[in-house]
VEXTILO-150107 format. One record per atom (N, C-alpha, C): residue number from 0; residue in three letters; atom name; y, x, z. Coordinates in steps of 0.2 Angstrom, whole numbers, plus 2048, in hexadecimal, padded with zeros to 3 digits. Each point is the difference from the previous one (the first is absolute). Layout:
<nodes>
+--------+------+------+-----+-----+-----+
| drendo | segu | kedo |  yy |  xx |  zz |
+--------+------+------+-----+-----+-----+
|    NUM |  ALA |   CA |   Y |   X |   Z |
...
+--------+------+------+-----+-----+-----+
</nodes>
This chain:
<nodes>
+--------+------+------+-----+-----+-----+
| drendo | segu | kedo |  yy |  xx |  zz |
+--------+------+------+-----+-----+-----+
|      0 |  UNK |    N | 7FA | 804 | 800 |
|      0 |  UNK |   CA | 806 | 7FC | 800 |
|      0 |  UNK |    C | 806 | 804 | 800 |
|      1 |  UNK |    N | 805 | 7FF | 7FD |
|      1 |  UNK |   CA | 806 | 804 | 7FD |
|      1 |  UNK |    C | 806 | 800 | 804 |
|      2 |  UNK |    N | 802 | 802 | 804 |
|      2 |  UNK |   CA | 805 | 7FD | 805 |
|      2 |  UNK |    C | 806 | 802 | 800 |
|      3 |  UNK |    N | 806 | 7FD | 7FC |
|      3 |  UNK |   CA | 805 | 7FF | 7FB |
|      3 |  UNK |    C | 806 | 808 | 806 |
|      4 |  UNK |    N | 801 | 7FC | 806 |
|      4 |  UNK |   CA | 805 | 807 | 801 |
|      4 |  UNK |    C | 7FC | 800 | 80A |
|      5 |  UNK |    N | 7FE | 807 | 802 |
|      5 |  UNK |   CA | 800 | 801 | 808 |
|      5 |  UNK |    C | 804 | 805 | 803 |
|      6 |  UNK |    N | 802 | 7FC | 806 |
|      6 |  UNK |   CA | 802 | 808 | 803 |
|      6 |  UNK |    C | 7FD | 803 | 803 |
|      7 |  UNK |    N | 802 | 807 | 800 |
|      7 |  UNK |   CA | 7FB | 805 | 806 |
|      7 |  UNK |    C | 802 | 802 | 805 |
|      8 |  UNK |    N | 7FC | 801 | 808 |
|      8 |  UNK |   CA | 803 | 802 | 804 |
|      8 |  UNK |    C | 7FF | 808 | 801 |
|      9 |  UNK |    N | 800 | 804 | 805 |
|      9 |  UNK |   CA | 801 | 805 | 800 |
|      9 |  UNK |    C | 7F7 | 801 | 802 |
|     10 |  UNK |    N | 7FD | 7FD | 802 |
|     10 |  UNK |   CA | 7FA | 800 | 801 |
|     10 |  UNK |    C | 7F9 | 800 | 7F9 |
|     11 |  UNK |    N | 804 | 7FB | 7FC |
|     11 |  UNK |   CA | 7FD | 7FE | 7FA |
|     11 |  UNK |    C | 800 | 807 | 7FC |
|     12 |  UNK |    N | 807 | 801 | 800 |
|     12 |  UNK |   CA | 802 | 807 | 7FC |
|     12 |  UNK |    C | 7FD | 809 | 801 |
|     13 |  UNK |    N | 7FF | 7FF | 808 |
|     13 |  UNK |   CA | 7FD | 808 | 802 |
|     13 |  UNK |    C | 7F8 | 7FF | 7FE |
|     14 |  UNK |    N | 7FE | 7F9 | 7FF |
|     14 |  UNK |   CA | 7FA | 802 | 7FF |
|     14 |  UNK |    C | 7FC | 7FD | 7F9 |
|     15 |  UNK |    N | 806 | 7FF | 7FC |
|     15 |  UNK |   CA | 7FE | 802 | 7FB |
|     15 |  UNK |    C | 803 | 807 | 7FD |
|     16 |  UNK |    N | 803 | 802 | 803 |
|     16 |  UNK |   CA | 803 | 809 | 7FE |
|     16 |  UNK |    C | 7FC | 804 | 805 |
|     17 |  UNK |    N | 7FB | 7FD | 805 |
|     17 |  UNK |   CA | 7FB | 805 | 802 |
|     17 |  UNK |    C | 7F9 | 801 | 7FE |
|     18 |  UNK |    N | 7FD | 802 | 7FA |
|     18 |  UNK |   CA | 7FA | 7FF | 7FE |
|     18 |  UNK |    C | 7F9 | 800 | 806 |
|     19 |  UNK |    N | 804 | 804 | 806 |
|     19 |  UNK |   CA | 7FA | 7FE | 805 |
|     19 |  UNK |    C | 7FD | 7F9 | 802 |
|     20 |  UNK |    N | 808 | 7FC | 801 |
|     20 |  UNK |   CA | 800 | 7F9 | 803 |
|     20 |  UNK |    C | 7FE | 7FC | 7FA |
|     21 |  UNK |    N | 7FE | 7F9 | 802 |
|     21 |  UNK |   CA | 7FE | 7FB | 7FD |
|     21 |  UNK |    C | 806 | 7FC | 7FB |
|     22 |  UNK |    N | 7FF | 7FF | 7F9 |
|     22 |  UNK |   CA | 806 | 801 | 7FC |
|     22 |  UNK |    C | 801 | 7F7 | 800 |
|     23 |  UNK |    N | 805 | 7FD | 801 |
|     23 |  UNK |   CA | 7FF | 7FA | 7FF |
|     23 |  UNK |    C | 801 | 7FD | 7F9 |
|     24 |  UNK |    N | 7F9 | 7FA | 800 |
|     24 |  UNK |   CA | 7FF | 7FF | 7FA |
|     24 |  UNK |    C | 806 | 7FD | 7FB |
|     25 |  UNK |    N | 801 | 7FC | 802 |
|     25 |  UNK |   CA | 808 | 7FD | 7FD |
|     25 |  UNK |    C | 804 | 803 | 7FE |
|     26 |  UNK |    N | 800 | 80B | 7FE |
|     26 |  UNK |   CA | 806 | 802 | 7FB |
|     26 |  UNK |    C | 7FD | 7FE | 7FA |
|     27 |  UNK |    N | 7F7 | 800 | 7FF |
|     27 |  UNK |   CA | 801 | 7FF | 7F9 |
|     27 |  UNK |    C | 802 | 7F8 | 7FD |
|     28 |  UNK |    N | 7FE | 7FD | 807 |
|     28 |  UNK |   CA | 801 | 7FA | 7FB |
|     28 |  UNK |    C | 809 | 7FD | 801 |
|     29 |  UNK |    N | 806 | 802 | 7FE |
|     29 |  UNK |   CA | 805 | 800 | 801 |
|     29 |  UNK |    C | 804 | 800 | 7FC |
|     30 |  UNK |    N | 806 | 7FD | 7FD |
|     30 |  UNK |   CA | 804 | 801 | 7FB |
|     30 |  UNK |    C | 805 | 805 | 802 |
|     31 |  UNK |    N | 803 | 7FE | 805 |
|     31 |  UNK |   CA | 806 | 804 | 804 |
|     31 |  UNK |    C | 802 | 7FF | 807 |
|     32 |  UNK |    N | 7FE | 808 | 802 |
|     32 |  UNK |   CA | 801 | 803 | 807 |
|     32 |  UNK |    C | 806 | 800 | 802 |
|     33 |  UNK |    N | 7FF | 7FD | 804 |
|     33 |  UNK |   CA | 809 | 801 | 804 |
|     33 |  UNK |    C | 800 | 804 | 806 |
|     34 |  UNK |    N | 804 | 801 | 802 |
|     34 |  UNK |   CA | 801 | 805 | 806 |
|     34 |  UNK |    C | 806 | 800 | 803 |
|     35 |  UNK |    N | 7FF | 7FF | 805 |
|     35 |  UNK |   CA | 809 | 7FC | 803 |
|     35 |  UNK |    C | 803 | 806 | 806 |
|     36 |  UNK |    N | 808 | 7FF | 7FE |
|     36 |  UNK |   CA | 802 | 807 | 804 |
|     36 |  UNK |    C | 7FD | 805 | 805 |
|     37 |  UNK |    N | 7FF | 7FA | 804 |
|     37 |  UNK |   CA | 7FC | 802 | 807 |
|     37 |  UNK |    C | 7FC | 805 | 7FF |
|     38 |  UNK |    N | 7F9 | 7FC | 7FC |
|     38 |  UNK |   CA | 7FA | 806 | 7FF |
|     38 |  UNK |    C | 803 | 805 | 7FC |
|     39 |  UNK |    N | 803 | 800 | 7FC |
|     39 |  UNK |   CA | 801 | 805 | 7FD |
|     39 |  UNK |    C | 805 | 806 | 805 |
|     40 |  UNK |    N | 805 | 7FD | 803 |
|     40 |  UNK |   CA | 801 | 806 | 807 |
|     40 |  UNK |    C | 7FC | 802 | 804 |
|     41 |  UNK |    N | 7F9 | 7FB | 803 |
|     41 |  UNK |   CA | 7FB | 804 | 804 |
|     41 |  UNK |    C | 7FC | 806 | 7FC |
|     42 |  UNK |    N | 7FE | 7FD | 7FA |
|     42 |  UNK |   CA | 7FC | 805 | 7FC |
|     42 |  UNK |    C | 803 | 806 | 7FD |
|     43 |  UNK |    N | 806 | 800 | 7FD |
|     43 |  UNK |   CA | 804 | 807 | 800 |
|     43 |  UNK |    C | 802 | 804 | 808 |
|     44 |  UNK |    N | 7FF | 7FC | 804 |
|     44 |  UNK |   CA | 800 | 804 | 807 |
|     44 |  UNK |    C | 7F8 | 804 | 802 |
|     45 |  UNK |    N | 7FE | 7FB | 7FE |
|     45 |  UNK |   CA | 7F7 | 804 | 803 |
|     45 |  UNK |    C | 800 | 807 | 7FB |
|     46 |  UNK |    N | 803 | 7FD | 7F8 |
|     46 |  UNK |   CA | 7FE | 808 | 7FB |
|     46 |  UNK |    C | 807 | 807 | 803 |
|     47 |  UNK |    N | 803 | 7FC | 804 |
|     47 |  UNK |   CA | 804 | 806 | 803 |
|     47 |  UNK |    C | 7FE | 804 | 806 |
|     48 |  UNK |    N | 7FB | 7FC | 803 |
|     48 |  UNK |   CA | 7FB | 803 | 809 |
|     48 |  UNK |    C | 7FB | 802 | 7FB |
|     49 |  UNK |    N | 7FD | 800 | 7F9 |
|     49 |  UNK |   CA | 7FA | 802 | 7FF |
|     49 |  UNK |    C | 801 | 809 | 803 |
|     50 |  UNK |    N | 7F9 | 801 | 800 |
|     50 |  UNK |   CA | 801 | 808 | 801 |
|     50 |  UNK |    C | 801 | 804 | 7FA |
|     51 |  UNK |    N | 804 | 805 | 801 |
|     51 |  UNK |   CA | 805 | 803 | 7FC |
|     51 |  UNK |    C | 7FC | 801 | 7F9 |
|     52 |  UNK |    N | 7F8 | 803 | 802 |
|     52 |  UNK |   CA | 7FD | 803 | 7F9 |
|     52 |  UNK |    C | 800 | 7FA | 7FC |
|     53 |  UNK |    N | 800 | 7FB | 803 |
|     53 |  UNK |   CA | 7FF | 7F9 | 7FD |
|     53 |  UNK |    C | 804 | 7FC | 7FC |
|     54 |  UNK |    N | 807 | 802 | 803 |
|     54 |  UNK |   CA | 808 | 7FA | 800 |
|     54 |  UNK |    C | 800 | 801 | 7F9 |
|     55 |  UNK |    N | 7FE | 804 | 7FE |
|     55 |  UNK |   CA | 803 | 7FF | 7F4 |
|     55 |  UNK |    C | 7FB | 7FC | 7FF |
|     56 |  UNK |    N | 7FC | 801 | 801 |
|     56 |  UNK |   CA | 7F9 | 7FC | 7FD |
|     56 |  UNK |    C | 800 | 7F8 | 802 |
|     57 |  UNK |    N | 802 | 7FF | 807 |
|     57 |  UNK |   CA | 7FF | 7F7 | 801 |
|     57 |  UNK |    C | 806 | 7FF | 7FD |
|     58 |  UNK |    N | 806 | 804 | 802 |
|     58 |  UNK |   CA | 808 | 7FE | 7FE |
|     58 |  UNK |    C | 7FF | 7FD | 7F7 |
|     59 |  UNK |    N | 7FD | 804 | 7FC |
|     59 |  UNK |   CA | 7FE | 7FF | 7FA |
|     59 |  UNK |    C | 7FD | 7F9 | 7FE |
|     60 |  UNK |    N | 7FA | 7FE | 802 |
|     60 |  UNK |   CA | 7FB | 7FF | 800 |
|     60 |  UNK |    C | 804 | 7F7 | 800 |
|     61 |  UNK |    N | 802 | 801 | 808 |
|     61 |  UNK |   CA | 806 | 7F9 | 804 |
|     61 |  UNK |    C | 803 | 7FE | 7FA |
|     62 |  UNK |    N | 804 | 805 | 7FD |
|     62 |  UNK |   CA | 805 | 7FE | 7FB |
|     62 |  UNK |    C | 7FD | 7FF | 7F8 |
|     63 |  UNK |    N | 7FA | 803 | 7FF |
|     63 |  UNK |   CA | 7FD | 7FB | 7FC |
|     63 |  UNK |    C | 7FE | 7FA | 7FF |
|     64 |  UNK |    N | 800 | 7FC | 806 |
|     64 |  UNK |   CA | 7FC | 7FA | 804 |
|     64 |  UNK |    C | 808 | 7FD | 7FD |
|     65 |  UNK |    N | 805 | 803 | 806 |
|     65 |  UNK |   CA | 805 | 7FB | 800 |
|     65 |  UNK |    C | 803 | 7FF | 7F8 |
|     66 |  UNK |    N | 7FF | 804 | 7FB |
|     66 |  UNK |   CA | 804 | 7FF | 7F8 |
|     66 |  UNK |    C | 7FB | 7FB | 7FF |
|     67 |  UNK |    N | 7FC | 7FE | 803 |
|     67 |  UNK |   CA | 7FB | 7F9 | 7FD |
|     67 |  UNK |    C | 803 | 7FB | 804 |
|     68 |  UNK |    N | 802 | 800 | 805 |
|     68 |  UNK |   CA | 802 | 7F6 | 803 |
|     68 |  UNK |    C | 806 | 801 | 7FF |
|     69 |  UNK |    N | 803 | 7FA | 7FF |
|     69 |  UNK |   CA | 806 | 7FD | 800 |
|     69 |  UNK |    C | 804 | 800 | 809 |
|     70 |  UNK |    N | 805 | 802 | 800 |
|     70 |  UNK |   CA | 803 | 800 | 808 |
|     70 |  UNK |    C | 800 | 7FA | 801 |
|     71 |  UNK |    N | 800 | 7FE | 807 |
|     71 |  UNK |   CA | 805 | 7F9 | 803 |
|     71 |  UNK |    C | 804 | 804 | 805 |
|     72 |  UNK |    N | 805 | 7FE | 7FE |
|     72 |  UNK |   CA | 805 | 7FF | 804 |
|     72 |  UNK |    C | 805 | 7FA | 806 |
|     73 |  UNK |    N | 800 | 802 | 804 |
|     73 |  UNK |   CA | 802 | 7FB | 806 |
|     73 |  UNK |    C | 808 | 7FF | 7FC |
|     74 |  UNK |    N | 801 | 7F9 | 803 |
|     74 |  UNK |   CA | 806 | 7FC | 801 |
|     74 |  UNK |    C | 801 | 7FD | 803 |
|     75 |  UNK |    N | 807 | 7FC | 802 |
|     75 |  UNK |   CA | 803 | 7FE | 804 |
|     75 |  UNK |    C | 7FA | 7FA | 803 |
|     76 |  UNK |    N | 7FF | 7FC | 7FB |
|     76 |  UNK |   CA | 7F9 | 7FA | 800 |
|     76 |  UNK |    C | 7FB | 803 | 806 |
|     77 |  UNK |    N | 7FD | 806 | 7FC |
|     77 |  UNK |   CA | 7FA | 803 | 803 |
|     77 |  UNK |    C | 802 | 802 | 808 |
|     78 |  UNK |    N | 805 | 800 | 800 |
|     78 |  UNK |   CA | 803 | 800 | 809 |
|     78 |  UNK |    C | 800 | 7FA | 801 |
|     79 |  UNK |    N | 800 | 7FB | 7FD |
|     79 |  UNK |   CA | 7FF | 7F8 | 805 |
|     79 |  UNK |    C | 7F8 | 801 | 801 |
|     80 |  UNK |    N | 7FA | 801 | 7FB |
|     80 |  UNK |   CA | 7FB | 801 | 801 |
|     80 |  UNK |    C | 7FC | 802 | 804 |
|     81 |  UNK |    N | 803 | 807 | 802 |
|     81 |  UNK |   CA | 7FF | 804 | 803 |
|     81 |  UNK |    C | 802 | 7FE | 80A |
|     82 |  UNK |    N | 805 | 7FB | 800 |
|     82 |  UNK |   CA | 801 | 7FE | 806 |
|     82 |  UNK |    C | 7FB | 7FB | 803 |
|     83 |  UNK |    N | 800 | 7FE | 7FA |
|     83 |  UNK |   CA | 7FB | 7FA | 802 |
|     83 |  UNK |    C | 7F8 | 802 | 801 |
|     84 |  UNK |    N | 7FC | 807 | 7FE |
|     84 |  UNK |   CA | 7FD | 803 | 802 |
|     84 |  UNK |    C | 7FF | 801 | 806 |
|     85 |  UNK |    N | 807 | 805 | 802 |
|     85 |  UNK |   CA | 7FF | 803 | 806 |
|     85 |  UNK |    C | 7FF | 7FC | 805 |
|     86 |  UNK |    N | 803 | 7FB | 7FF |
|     86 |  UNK |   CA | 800 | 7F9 | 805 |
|     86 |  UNK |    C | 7FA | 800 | 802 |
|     87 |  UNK |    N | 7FA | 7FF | 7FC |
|     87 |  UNK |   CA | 7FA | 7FD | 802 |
|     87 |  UNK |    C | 7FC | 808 | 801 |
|     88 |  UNK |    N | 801 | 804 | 800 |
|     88 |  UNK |   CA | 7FD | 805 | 802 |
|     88 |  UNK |    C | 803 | 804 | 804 |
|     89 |  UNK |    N | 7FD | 802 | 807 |
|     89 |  UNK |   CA | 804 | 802 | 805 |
|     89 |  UNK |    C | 7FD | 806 | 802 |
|     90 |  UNK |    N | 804 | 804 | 801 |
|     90 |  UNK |   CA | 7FD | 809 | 803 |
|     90 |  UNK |    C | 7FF | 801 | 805 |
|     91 |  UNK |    N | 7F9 | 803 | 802 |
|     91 |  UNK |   CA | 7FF | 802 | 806 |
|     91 |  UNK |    C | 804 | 805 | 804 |
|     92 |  UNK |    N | 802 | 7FE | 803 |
|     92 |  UNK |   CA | 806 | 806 | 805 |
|     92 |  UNK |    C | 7FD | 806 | 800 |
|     93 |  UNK |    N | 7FA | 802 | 802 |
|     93 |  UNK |   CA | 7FD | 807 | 7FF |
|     93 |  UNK |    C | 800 | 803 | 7FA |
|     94 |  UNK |    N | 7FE | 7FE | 7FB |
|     94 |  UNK |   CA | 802 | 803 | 7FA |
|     94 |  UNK |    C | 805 | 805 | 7FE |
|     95 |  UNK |    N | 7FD | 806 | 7FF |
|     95 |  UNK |   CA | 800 | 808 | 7FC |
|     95 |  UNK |    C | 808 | 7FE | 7FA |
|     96 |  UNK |    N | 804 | 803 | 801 |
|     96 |  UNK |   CA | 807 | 800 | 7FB |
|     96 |  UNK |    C | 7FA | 7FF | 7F8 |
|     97 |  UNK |    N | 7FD | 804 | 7FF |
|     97 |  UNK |   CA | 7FC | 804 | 7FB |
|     97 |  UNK |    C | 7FB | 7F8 | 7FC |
|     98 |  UNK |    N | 7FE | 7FD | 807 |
|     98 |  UNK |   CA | 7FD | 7F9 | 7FE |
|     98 |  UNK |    C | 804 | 7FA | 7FF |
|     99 |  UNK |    N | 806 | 802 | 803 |
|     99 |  UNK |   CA | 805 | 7FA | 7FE |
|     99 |  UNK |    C | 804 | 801 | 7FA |
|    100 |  UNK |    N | 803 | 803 | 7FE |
|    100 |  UNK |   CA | 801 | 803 | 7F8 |
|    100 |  UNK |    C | 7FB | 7FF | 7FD |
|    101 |  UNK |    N | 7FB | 802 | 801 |
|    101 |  UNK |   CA | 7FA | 7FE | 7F9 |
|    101 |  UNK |    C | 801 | 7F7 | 801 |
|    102 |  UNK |    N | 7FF | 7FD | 806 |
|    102 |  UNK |   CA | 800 | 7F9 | 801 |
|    102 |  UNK |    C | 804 | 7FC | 7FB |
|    103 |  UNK |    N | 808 | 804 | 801 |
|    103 |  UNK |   CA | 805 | 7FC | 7FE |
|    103 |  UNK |    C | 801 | 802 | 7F9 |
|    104 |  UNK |    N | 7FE | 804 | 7FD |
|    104 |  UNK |   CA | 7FF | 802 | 7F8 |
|    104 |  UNK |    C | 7FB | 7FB | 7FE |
|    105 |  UNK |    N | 7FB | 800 | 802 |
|    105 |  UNK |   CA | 7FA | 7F9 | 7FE |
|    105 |  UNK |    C | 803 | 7F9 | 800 |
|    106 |  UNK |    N | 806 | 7FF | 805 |
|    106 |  UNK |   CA | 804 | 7F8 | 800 |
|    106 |  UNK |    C | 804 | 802 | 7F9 |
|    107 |  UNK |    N | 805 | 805 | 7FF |
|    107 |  UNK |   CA | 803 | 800 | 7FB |
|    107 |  UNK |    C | 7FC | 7FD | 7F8 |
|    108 |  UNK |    N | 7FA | 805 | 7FF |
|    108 |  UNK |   CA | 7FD | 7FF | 7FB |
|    108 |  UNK |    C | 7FC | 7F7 | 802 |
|    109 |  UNK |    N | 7FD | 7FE | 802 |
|    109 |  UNK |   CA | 7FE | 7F7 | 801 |
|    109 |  UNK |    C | 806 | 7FE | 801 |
|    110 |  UNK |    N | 805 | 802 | 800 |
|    110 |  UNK |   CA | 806 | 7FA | 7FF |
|    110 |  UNK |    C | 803 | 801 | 7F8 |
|    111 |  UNK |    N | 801 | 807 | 7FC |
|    111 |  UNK |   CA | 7FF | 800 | 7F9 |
|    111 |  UNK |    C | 7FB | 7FC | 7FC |
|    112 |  UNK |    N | 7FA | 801 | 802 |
|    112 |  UNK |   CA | 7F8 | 7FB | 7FE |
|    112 |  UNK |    C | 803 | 7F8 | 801 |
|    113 |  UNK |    N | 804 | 7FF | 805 |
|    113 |  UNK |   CA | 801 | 7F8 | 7FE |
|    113 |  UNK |    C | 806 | 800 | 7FF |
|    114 |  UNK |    N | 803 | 802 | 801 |
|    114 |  UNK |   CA | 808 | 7FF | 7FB |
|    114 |  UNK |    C | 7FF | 800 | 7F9 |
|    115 |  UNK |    N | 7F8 | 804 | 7FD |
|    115 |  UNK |   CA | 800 | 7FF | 7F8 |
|    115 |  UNK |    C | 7F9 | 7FB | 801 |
|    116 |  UNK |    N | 7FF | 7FE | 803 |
|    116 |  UNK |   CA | 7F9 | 7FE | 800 |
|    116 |  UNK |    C | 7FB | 802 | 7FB |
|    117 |  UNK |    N | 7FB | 808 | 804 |
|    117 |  UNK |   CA | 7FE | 803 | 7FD |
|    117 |  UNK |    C | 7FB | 803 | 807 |
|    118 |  UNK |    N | 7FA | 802 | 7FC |
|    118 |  UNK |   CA | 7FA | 800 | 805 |
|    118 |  UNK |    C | 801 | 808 | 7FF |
|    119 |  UNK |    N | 7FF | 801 | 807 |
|    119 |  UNK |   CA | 7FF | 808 | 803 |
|    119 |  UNK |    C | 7F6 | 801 | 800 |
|    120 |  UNK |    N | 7FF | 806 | 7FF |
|    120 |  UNK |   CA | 7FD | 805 | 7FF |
|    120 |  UNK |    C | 7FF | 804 | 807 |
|    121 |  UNK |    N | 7FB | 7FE | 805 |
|    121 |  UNK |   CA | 800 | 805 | 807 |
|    121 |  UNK |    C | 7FB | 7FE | 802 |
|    122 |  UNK |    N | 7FE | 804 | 806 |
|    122 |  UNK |   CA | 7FA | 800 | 803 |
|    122 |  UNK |    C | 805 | 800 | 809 |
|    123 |  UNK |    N | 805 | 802 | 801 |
|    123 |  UNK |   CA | 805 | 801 | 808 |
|    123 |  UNK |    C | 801 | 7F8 | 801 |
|    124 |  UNK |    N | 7FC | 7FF | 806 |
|    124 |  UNK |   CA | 801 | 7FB | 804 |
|    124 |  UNK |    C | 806 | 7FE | 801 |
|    125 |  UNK |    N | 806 | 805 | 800 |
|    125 |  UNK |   CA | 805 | 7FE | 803 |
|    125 |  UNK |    C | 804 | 7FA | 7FD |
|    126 |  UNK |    N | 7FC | 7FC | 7FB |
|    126 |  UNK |   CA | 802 | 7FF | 7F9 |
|    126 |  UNK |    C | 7FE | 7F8 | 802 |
|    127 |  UNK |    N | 7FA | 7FF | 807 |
|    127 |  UNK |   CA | 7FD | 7FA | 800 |
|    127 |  UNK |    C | 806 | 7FC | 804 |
|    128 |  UNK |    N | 7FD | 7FA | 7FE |
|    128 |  UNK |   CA | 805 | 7FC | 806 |
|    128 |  UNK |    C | 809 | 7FD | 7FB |
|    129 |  UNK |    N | 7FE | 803 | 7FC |
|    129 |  UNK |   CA | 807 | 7FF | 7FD |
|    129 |  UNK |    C | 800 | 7F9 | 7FB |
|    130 |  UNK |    N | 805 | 7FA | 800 |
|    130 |  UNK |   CA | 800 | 7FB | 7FD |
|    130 |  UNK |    C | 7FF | 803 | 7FA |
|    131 |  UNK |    N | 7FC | 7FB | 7FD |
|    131 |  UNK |   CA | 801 | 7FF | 7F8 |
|    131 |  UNK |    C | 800 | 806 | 7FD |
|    132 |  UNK |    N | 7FD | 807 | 802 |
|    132 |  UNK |   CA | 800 | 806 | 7FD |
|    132 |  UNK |    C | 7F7 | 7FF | 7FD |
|    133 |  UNK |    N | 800 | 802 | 7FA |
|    133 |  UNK |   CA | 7FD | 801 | 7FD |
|    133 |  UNK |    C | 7FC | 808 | 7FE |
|    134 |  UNK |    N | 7FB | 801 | 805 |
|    134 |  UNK |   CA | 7FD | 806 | 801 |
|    134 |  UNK |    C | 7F8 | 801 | 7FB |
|    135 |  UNK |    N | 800 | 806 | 7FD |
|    135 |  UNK |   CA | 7FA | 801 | 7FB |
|    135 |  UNK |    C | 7FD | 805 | 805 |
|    136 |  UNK |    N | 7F9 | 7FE | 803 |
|    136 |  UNK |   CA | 7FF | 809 | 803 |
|    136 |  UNK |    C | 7FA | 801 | 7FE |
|    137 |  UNK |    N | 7FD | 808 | 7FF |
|    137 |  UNK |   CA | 7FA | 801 | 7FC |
|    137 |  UNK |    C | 7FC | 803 | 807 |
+--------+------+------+-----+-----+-----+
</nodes>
């Protein structure tokens, strides 16, 4: 089945750019990858912590990935989405700065997903629980 346009999150992406990990199947069946700012700031951050013998190679590799999806970009819209998100999901007080920033990059991106009404690509839980998001996981 041919699935006209999806987005990817940062989890969908490492592991289809890591041959070790399990590829998911949905790149081949896809017309257009989208990739919404978020992800693509975590994933350009991770290829800058790669280890140094490494940084050309994945920095490479990432940017060949991303010349293939289409960006999304957040607007003023995707900020009403985005609140009405946060609303229903609420942060453990104990929570790692490190966990909460990943958290709150995952609201951005499911608030871009229904602002276009467009199904994400993940396997991160943090994704469950949200209205009317439309999650594909392999």
């Amino acid at each position: 089945m041919k699935i006209e346009r999806l987005v990817v999150d940062a989890v969908a992406a490492v592991d289809y750019l890591n041959p070790a990990r399990l590829t998911p199947p949905a790149f081949d069946d896809v017309h257009l990858l989208i990739l919404p700012l978020p992800v693509l700031g975590e994933l350009r951050f991770g290829a800058l912590n790669a280890v140094p013998a490494w940084r050309d190679a994945v920095t490479r590799q990432l940017e060949e990935f991303v010349s293939r999806c289409e960006l999304l970009l957040p607007t003023a819209e995707t900020a009403d989405f985005y609140a009405r998100i946060r609303t229903q999901k609420t942060l453990a007080p104990n929570i790692s700065i490190k966990r909460q920033v990943h958290l709150l990059n995952d609201l951005w991106t499911a608030a871009l997903c229904l602002q276009h009404r467009l199904p994400l690509l993940s396997n991160d839980r943090d994704f469950d629980d949200i209205n009317d998001l439309e999650v594909i996981r392999w």
